[in-house]
N, C-alpha and C positions, 0 to 999 in steps of 0.2 A: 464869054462862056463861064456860068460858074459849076464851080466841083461842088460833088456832095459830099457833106461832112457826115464819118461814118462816128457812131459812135462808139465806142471800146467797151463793155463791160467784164469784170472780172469774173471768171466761174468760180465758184465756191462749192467744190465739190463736197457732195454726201457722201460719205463712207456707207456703205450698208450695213444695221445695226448686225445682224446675224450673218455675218462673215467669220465666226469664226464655226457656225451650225454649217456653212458651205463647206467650210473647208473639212469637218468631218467627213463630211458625205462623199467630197471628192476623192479625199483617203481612201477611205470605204470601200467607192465603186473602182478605183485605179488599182486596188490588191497593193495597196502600198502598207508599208510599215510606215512609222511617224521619223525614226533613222534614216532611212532608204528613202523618204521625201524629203529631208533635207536635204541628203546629198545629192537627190537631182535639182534642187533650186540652188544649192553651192550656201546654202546656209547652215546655221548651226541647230540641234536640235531643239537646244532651249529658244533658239530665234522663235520656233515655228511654237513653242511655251506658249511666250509671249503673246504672238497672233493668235493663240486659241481664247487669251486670255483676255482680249480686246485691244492690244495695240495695234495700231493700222500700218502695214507693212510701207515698204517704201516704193515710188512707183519703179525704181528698177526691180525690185522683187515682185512687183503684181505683175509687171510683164514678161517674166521669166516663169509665174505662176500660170499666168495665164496663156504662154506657150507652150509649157508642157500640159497643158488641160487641152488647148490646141491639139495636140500631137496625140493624144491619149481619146479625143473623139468624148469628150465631158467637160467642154466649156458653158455648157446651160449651167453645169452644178454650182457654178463659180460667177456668173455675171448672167443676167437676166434682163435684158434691153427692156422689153416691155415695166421693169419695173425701177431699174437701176440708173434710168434716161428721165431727165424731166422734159414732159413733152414738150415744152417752147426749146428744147436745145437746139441749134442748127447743127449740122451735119457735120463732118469733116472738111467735105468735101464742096461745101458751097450752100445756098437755099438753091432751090430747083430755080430753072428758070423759066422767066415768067411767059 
């Protein structure tokens, strides 16, 4: 009997150019100050400078981002599937089955 040989390839994630226009808006809509949002992401203010400024946070910071956007009911402001997915990605969770 032979196995299938799966291939591996590497994601190369896109950062989304205007993440740091998201992260306005998320501000914005949460009644956050730009202080009072760092201290719920446990970062510094100038960290979140930085992010406005284009540097790409790190992914434990985009998941602590993205859980308090969870929590706050404004995770479309921050992550957008339909655009932030390239449609050949497979899932998490497996391809369907066939």
């Amino acid at each position: 009997m032979s196995r299938q040989r799966r291939i591996h390839r590497p994601v190369t994630p896109v950062f989304p150019q205007d993440f740091p226009a998201r992260l306005e808006r998320f501000k914005a809509a949460g009644g956050f100050s730009w202080r009072s949002l760092a201290h719920r992401l446990g970062v510094t203010p100038y960290r979140l400078r930085e992010w406005r400024r284009g540097t790409v946070p790190s992914s434990t910071h985009l998941f602590v981002l993205l859980t308090l956007a969870d929590q706050c009911g404004l995770r479309e402001l921050l992550m957008r599937p339909e655009r932030d997915v390239p449609p050949d990605a497979v899932p998490l969770d497996g391809p369907p089955a066939p």
